[in-house]
Each structure stands twice: as structure tokens, then as C-alpha cells.
CHARMM internal coordinates of N, CA and C (Angstrom, degrees):
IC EDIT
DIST 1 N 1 CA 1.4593
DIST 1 CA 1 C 1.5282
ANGL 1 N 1 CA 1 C 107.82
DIST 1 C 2 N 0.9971
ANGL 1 CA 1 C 2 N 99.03
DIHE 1 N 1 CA 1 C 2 N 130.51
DIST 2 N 2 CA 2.2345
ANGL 1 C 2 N 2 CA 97.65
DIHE 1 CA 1 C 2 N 2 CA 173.62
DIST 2 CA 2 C 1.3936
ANGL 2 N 2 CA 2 C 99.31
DIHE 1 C 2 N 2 CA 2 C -87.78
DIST 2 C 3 N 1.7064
ANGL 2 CA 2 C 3 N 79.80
DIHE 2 N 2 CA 2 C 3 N 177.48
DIST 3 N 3 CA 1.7562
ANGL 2 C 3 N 3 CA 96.67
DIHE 2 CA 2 C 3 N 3 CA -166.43
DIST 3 CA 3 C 1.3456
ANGL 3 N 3 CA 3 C 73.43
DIHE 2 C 3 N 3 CA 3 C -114.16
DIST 3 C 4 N 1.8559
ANGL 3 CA 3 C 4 N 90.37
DIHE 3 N 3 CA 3 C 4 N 174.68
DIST 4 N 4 CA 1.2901
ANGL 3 C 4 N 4 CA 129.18
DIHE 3 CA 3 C 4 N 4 CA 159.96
DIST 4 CA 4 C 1.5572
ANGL 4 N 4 CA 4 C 118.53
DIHE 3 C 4 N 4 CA 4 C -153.95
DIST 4 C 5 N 1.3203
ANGL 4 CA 4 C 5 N 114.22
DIHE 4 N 4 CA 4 C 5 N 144.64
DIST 5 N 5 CA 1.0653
ANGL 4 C 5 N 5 CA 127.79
DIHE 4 CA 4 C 5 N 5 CA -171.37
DIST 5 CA 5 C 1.3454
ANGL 5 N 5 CA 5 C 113.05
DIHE 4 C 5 N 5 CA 5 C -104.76
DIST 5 C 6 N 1.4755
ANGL 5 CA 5 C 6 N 132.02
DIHE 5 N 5 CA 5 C 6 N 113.01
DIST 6 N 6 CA 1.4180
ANGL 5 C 6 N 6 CA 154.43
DIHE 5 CA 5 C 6 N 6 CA -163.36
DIST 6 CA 6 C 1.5613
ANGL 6 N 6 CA 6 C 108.11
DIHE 5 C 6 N 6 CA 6 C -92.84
DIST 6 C 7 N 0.8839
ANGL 6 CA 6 C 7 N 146.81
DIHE 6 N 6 CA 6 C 7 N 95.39
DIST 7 N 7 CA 1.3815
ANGL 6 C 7 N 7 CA 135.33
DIHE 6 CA 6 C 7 N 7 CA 167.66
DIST 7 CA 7 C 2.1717
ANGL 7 N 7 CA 7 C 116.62
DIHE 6 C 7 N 7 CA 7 C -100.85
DIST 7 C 8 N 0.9608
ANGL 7 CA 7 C 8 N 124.65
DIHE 7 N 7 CA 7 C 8 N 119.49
DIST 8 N 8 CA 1.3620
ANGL 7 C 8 N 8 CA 117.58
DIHE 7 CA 7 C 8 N 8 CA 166.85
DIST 8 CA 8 C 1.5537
ANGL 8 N 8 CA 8 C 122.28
DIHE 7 C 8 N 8 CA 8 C -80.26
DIST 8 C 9 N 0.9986
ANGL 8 CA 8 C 9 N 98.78
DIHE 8 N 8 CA 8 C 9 N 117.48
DIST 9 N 9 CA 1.7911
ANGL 8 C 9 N 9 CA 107.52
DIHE 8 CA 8 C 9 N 9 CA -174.79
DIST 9 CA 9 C 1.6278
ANGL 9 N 9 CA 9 C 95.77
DIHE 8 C 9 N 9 CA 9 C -120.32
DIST 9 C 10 N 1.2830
ANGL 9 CA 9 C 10 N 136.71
DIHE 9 N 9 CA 9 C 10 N -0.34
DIST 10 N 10 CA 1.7421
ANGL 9 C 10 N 10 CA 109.43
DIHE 9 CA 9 C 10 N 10 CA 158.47
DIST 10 CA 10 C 1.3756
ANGL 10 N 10 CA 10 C 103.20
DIHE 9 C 10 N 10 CA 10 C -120.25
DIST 10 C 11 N 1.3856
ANGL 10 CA 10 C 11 N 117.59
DIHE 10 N 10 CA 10 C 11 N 153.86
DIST 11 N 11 CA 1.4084
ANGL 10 C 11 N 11 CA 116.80
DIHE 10 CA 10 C 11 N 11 CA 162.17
DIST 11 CA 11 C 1.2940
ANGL 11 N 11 CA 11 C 126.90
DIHE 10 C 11 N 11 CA 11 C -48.51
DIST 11 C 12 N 1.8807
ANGL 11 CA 11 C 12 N 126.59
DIHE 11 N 11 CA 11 C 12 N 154.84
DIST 12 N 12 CA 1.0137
ANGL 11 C 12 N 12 CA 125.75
DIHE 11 CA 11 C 12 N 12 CA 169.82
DIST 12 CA 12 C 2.2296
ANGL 12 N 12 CA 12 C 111.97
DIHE 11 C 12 N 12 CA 12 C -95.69
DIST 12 C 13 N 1.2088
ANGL 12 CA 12 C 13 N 90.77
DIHE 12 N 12 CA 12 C 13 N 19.89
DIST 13 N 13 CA 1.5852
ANGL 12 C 13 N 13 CA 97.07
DIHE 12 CA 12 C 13 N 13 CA -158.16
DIST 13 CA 13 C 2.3098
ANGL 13 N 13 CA 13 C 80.50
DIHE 12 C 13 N 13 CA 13 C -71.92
DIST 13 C 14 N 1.1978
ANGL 13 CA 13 C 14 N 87.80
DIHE 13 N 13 CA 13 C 14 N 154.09
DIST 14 N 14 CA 1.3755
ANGL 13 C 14 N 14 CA 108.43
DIHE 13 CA 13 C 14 N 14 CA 171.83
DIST 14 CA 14 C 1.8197
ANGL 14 N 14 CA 14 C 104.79
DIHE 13 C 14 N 14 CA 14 C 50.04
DIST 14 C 15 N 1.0613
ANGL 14 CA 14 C 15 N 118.61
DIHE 14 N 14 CA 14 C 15 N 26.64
DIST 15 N 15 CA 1.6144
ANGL 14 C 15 N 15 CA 133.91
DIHE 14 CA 14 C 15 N 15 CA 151.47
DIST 15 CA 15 C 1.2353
ANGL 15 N 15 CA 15 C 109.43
DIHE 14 C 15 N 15 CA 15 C -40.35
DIST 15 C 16 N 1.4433
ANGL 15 CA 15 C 16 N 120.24
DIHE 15 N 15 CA 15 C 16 N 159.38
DIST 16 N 16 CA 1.5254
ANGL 15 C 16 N 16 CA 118.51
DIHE 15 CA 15 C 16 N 16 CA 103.21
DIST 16 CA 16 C 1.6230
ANGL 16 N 16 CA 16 C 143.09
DIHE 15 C 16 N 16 CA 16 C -36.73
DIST 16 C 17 N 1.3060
ANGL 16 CA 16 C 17 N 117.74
DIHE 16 N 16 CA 16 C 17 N 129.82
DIST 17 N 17 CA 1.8803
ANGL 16 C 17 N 17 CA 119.23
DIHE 16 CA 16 C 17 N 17 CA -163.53
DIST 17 CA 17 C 1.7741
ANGL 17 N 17 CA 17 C 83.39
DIHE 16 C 17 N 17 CA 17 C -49.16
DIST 17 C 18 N 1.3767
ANGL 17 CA 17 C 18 N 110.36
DIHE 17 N 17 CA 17 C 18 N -67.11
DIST 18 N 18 CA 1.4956
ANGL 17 C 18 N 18 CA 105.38
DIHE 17 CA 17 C 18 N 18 CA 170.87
DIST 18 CA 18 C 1.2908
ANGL 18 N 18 CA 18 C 134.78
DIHE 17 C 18 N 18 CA 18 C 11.00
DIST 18 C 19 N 1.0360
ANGL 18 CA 18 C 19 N 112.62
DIHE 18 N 18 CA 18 C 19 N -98.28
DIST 19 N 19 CA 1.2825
ANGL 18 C 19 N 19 CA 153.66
DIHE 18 CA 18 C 19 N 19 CA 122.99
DIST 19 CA 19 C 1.2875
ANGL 19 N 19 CA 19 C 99.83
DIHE 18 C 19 N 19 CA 19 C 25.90
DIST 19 C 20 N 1.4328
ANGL 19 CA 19 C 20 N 99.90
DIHE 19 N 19 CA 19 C 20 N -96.08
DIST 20 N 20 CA 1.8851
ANGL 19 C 20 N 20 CA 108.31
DIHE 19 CA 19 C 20 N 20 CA 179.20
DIST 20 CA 20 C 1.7474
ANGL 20 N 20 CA 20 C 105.22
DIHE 19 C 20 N 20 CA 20 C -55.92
DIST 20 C 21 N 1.2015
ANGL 20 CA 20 C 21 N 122.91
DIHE 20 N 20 CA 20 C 21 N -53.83
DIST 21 N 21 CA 1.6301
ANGL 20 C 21 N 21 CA 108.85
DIHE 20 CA 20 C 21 N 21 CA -177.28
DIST 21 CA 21 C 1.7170
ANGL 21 N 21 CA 21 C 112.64
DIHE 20 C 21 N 21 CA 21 C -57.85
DIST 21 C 22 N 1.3316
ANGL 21 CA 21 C 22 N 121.61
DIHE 21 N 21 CA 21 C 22 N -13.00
DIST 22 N 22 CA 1.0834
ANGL 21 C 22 N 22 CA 110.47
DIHE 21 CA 21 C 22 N 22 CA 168.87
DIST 22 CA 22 C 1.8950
ANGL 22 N 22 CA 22 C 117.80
DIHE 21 C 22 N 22 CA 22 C -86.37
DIST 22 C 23 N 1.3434
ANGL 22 CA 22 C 23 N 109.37
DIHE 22 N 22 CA 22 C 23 N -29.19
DIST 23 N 23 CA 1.5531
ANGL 22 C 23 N 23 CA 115.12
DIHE 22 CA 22 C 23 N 23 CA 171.43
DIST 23 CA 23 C 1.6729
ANGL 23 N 23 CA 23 C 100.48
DIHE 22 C 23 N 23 CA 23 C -67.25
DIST 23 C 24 N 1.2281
ANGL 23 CA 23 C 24 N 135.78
DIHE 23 N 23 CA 23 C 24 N -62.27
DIST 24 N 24 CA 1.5224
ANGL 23 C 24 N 24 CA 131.33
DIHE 23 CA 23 C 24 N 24 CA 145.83
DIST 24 CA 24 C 1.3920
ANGL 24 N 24 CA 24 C 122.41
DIHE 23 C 24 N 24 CA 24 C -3.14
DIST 24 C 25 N 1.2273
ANGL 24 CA 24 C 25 N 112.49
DIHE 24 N 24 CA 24 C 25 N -78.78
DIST 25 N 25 CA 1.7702
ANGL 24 C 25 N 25 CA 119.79
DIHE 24 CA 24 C 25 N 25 CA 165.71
DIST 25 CA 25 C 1.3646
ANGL 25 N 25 CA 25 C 118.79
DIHE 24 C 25 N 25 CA 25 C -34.39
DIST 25 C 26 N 1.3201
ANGL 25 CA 25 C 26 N 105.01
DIHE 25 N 25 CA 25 C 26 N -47.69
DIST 26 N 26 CA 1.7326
ANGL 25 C 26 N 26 CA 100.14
DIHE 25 CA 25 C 26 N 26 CA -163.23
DIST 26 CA 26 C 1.6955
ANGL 26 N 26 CA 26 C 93.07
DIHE 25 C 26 N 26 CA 26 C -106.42
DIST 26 C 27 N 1.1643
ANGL 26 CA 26 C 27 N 113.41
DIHE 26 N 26 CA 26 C 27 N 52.13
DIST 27 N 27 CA 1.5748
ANGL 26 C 27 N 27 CA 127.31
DIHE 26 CA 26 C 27 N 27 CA 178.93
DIST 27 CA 27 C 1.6055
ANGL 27 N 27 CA 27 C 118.54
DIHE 26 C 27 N 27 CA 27 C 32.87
DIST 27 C 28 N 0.9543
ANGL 27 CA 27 C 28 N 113.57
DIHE 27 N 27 CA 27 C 28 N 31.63
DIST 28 N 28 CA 1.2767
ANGL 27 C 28 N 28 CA 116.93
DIHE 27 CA 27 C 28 N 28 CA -178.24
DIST 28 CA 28 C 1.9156
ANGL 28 N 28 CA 28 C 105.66
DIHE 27 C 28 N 28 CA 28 C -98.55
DIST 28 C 29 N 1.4180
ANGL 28 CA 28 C 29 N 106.16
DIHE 28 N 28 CA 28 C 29 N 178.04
DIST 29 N 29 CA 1.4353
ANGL 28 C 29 N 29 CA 98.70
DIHE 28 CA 28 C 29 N 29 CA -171.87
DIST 29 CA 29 C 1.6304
ANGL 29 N 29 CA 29 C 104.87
DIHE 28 C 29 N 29 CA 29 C 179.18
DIST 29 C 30 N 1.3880
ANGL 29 CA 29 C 30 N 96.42
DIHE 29 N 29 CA 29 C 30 N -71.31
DIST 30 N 30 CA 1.7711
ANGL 29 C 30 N 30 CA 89.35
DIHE 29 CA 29 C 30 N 30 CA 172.47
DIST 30 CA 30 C 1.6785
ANGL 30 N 30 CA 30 C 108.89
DIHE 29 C 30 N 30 CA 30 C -99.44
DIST 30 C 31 N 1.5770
ANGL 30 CA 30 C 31 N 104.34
DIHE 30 N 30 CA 30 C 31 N 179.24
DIST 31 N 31 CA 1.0377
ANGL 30 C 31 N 31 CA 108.39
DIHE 30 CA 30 C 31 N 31 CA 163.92
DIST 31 CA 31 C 1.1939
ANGL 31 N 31 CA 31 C 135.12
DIHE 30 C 31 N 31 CA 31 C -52.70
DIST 31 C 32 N 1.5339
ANGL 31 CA 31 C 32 N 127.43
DIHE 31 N 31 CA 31 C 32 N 158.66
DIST 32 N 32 CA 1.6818
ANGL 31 C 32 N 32 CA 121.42
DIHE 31 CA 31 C 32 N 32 CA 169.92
DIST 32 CA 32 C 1.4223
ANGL 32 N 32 CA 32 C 109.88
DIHE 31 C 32 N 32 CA 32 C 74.25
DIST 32 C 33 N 1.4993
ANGL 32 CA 32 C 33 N 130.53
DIHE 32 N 32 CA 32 C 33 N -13.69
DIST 33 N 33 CA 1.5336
ANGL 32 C 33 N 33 CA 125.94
DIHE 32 CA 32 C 33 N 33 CA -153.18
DIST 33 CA 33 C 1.4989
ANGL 33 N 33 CA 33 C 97.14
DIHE 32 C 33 N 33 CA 33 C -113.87
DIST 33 C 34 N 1.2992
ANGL 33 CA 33 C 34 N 104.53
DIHE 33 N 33 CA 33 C 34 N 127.02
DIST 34 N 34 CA 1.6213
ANGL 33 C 34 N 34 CA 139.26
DIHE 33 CA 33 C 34 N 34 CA -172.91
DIST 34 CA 34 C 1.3491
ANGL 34 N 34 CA 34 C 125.47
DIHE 33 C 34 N 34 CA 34 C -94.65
DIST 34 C 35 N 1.1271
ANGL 34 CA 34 C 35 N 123.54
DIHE 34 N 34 CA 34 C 35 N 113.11
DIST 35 N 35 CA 1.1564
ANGL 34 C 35 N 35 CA 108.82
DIHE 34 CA 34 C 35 N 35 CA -170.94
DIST 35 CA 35 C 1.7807
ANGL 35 N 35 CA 35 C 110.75
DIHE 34 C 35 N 35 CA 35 C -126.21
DIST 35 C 36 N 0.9298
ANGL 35 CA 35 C 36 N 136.97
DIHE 35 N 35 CA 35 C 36 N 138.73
DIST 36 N 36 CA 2.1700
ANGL 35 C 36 N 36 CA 132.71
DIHE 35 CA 35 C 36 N 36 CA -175.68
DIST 36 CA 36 C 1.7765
ANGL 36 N 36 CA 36 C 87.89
DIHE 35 C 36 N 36 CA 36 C -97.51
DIST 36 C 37 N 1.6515
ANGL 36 CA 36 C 37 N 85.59
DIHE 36 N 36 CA 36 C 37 N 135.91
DIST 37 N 37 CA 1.2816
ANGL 36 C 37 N 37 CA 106.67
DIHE 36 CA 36 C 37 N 37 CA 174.70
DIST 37 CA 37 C 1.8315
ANGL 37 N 37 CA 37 C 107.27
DIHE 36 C 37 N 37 CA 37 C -136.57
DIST 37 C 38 N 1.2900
ANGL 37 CA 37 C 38 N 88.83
DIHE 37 N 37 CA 37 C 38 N 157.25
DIST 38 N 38 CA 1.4543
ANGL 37 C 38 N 38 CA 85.08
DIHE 37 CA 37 C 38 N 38 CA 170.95
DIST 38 CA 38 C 1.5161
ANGL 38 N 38 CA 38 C 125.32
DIHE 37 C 38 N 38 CA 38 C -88.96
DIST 38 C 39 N 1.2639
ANGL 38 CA 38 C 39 N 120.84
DIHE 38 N 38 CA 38 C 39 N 150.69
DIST 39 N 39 CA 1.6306
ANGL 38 C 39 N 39 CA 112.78
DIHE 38 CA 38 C 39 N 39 CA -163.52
DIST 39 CA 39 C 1.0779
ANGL 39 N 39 CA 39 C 116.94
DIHE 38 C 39 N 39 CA 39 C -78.97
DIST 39 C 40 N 1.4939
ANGL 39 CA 39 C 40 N 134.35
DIHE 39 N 39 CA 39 C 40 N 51.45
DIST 40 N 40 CA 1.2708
ANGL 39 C 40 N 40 CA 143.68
DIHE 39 CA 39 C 40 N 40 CA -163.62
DIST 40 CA 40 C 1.5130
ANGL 40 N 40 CA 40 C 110.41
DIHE 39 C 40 N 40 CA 40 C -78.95
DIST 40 C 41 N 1.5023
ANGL 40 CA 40 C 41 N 129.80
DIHE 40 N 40 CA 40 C 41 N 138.83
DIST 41 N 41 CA 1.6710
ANGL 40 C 41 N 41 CA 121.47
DIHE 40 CA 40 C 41 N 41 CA 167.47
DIST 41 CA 41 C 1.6120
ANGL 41 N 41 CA 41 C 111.72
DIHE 40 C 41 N 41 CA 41 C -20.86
DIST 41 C 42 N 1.4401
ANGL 41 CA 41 C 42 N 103.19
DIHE 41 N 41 CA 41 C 42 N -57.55
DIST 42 N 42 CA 1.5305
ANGL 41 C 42 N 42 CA 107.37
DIHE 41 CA 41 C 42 N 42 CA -151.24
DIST 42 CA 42 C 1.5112
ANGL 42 N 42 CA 42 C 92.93
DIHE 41 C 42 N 42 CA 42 C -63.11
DIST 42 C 43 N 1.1813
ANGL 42 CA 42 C 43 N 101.26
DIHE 42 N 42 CA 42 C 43 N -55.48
DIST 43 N 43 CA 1.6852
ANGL 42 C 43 N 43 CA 115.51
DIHE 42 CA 42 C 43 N 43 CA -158.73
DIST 43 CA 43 C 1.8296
ANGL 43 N 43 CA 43 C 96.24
DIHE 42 C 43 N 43 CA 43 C -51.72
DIST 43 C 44 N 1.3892
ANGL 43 CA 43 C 44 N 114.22
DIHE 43 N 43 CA 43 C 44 N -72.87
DIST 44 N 44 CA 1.5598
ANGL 43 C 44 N 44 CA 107.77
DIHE 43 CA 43 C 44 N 44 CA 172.09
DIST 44 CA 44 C 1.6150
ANGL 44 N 44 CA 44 C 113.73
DIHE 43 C 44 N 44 CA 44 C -45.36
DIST 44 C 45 N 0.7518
ANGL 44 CA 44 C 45 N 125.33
DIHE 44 N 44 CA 44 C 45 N -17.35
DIST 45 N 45 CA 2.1283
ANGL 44 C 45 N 45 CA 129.57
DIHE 44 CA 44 C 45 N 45 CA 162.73
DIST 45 CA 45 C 1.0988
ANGL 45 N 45 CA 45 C 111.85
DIHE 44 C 45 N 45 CA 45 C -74.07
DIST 45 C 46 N 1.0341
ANGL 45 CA 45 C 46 N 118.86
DIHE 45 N 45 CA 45 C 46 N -33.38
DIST 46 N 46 CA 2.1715
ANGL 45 C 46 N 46 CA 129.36
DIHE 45 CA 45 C 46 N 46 CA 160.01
DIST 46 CA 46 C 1.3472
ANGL 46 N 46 CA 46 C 113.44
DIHE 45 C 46 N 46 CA 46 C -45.74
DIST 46 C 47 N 1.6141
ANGL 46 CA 46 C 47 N 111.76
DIHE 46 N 46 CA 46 C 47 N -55.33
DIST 47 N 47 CA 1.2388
ANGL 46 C 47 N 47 CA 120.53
DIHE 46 CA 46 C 47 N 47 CA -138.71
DIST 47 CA 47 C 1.5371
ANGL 47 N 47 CA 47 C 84.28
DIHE 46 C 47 N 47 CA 47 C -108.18
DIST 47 C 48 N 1.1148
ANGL 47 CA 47 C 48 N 140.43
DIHE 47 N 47 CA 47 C 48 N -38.41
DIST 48 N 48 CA 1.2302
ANGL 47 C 48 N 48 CA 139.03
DIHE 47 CA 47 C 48 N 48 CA 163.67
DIST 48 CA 48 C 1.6485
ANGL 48 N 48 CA 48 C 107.99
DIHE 47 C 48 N 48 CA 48 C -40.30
DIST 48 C 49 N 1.3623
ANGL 48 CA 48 C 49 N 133.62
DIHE 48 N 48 CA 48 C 49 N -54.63
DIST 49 N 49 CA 1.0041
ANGL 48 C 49 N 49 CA 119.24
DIHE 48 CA 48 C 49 N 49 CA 169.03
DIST 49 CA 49 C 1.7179
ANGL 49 N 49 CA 49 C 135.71
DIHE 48 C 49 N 49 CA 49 C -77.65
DIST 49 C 50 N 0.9790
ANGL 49 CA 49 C 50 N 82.97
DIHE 49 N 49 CA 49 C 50 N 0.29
DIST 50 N 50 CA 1.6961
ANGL 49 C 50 N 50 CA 92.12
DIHE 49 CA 49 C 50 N 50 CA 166.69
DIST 50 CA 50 C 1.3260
ANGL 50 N 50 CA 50 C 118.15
DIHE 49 C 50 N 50 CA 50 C -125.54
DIST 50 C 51 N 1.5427
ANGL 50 CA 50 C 51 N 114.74
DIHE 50 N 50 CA 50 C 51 N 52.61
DIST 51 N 51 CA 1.5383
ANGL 50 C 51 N 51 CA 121.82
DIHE 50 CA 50 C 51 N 51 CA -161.41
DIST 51 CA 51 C 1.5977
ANGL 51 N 51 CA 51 C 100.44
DIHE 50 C 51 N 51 CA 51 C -77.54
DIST 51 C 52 N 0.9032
ANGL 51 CA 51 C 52 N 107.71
DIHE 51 N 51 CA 51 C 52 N -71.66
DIST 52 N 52 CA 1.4424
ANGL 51 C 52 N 52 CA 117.03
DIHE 51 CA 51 C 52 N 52 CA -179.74
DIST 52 CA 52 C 1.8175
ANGL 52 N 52 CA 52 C 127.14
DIHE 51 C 52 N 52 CA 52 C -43.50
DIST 52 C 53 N 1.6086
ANGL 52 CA 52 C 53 N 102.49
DIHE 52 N 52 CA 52 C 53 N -17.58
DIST 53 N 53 CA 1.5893
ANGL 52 C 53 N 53 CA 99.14
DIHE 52 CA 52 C 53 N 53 CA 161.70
DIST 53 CA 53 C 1.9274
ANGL 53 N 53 CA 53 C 124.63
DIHE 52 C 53 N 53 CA 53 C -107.06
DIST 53 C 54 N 1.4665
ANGL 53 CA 53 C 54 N 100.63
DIHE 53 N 53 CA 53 C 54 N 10.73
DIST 54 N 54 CA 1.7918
ANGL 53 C 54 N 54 CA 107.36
DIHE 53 CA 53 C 54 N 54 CA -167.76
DIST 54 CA 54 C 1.7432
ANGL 54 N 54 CA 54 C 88.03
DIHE 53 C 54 N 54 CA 54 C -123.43
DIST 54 C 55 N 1.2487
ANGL 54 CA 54 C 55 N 96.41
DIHE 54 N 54 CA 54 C 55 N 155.42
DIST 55 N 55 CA 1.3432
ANGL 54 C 55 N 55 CA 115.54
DIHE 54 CA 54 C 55 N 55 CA 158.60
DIST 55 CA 55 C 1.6181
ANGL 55 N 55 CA 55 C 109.06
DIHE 54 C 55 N 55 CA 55 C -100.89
DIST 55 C 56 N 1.2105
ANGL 55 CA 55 C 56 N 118.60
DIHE 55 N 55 CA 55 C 56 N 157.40
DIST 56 N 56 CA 2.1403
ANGL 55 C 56 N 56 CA 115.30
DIHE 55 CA 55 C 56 N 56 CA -170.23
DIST 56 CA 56 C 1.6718
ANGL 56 N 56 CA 56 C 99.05
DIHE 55 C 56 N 56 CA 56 C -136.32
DIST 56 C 57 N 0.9076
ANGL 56 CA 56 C 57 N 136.38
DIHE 56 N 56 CA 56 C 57 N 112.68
DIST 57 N 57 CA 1.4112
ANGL 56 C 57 N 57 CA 132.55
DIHE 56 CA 56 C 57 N 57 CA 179.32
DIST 57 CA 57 C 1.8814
ANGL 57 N 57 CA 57 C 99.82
DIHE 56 C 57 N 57 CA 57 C -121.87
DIST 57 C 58 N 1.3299
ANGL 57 CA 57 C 58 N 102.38
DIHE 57 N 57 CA 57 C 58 N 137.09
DIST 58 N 58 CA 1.7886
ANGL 57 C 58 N 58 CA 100.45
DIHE 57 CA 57 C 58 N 58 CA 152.95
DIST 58 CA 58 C 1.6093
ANGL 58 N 58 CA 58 C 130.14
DIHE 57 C 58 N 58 CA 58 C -35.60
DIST 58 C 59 N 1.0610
ANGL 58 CA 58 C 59 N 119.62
DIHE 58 N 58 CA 58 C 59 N 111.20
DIST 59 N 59 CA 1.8850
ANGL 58 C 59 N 59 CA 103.89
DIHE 58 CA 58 C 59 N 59 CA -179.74
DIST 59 CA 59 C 1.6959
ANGL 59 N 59 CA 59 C 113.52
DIHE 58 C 59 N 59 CA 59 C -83.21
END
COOR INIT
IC SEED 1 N 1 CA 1 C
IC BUILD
């Protein structure tokens, strides 16, 4: 399975609760902070919904 590396570069302030429990889930929280995940369905179903506040790079 490959990785991928998740980074959040916009705020979750004025979200959906959603929204933020999904930046939560995939351990993210503040800005700038990166986290490698594995490229799992679910996990890419995470990040799919929070496209617009993470950056996604190959690990």
C-alpha cells in the first residue's frame, strides 16, 4: 500500500463540525502540520472531503 503525505495549509475555523472532526481524524489540527498516511479507501474518503483545506503529496 503507498503512503501519502497530508499536510493542512487552510484553517478549519468557520467549517462545518464535519469538517473539523474529519481534519481531527486524520491527525491534523494546526496549520503547516503534516502528517504520512497510508493510502487506504477510507483514509483517501477523508481527504477527499476536506480537499480544499490539506495539501496531499506522494510519501
Amino acid at each position: 500500500m503507498s503512503k501519502i503525505r497530508v499536510t493542512q495549509v487552510r484553517s478549519a475555523i468557520n467549517r462545518p463540525q464535519r469538517q473539523k472532526d474529519t481534519i481531527k481524524a486524520l491527525g491534523l489540527g494546526k496549520l503547516n502540520k503534516t502528517v504520512e498516511k497510508e493510502a487506504t479507501p477510507q483514509v483517501l474518503g477523508m481527504v477527499e472531503k476536506v480537499k480544499h483545506l490539506v495539501k496531499v503529496e506522494e510519501a
